[in-house]
Backbone as CSV, one residue per row, in Angstrom:
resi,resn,N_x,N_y,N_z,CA_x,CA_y,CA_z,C_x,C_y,C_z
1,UNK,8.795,29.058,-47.392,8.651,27.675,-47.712,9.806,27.268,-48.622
2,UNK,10.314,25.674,-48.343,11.660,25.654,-48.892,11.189,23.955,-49.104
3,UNK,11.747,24.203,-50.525,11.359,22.430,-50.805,12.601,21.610,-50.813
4,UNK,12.109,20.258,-50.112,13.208,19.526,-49.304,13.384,18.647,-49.785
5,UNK,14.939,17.360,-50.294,15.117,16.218,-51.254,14.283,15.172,-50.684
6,UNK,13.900,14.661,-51.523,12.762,13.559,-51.653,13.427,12.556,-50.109
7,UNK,14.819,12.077,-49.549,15.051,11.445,-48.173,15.895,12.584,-48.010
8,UNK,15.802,13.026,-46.876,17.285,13.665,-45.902,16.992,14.219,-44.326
9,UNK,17.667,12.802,-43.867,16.779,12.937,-42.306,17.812,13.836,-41.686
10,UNK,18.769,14.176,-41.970,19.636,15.493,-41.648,18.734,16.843,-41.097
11,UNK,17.667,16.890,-41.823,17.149,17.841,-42.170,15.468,17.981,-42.007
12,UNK,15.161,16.594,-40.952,14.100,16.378,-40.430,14.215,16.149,-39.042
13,UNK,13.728,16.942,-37.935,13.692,16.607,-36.358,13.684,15.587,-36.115
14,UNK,12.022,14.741,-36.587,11.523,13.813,-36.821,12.884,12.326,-36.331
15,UNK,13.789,12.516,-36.910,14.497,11.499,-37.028,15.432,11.311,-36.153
16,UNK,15.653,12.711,-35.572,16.573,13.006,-34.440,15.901,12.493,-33.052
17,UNK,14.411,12.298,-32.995,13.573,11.861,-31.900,14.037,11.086,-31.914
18,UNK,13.714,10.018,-33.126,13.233,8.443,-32.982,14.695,7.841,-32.775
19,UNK,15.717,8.905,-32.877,17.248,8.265,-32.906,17.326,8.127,-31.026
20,UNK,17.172,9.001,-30.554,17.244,9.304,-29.469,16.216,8.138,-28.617
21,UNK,15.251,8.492,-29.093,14.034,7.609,-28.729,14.382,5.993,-28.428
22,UNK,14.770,5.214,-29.539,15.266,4.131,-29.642,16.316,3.783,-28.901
23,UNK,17.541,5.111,-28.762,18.778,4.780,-27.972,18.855,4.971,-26.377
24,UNK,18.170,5.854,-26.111,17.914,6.206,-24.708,17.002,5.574,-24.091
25,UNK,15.647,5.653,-24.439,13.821,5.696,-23.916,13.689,3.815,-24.137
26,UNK,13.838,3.491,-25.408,13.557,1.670,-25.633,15.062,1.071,-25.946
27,UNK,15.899,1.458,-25.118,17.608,0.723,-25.703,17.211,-0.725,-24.991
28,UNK,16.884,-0.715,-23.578,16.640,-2.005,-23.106,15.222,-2.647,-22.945
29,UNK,14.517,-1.956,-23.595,13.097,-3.116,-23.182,13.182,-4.387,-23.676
30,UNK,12.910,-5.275,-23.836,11.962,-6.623,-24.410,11.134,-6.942,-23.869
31,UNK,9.863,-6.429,-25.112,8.774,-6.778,-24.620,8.198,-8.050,-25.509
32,UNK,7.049,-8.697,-24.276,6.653,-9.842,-24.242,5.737,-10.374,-25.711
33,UNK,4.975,-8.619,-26.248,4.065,-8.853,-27.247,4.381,-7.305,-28.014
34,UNK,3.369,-7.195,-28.958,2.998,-6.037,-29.473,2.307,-4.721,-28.901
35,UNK,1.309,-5.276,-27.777,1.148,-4.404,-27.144,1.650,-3.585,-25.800
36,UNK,2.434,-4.811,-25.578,3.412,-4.124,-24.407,4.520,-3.253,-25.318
37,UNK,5.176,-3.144,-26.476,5.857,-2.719,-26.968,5.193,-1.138,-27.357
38,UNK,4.091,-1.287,-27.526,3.407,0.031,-27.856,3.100,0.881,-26.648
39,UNK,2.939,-0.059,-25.966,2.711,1.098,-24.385,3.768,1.464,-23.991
40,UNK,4.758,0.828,-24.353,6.096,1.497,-23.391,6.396,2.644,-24.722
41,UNK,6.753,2.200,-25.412,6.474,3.467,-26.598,6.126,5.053,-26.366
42,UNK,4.608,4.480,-26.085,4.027,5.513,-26.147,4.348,6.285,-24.642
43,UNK,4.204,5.585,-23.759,4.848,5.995,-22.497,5.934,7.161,-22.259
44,UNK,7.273,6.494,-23.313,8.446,7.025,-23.502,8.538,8.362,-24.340
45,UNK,7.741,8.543,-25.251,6.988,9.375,-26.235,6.709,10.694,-24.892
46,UNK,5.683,9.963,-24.338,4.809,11.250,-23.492,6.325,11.735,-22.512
47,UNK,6.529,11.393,-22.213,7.993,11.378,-21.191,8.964,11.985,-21.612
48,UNK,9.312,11.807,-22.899,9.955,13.169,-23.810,9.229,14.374,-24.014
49,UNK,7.749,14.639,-24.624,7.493,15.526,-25.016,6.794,16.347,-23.494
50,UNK,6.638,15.620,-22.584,6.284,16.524,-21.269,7.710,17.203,-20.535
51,UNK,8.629,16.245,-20.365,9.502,16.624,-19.347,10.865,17.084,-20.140
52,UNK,11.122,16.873,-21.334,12.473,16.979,-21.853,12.142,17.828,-23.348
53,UNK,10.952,18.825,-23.119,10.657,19.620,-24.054,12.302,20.581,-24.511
54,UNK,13.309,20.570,-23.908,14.339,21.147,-24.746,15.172,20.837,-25.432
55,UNK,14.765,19.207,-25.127,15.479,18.026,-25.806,14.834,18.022,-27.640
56,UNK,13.485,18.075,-27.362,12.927,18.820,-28.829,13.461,19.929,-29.704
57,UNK,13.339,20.955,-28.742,14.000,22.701,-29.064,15.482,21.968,-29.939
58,UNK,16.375,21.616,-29.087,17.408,21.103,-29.747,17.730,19.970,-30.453
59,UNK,16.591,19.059,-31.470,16.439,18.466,-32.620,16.083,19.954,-33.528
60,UNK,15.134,20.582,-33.565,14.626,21.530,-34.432,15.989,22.336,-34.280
61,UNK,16.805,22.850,-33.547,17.977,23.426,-33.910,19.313,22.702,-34.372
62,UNK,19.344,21.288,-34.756,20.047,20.638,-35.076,20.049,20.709,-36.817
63,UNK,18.983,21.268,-36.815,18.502,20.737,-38.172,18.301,21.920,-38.883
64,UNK,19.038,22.965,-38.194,18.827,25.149,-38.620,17.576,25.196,-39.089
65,UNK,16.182,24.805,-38.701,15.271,24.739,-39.062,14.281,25.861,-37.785
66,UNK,15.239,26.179,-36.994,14.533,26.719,-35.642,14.207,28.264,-36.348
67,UNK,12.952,28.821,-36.279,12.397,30.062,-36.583,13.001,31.482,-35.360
């Protein structure tokens, strides 16, 4: 266990998703409301973590955090 500075998304996967997430998965939507924005979301979400599981592997190794 290794304690981590209070911000440093360097050093969080987490951030490497939502970078990706935002630029690739929602670069072009506009959606109509809030809930269309959440379904495609979540959509895009499942769609990464089913089919592009190495796309994960390599956030967690971006970040020398891989065990």
């Amino acid at each position: 266990m290794e304690k981590l500075p209070a911000y440093a998304p360097k050093l969080n996967p987490v951030e490497y998703l939502w970078g990706y997430w935002k630029q690739h998965e929602l670069a072009n939507v506009c959606p109509r409301d809030l809930w269309q924005l959440s379904h495609c979301a979540t959509r895009a979400l499942r769609r990464i973590r089913g089919k592009r599981r190495r796309l994960i592997i390599a956030f967690w190794k971006q970040v020398e955090l891989w065990l």
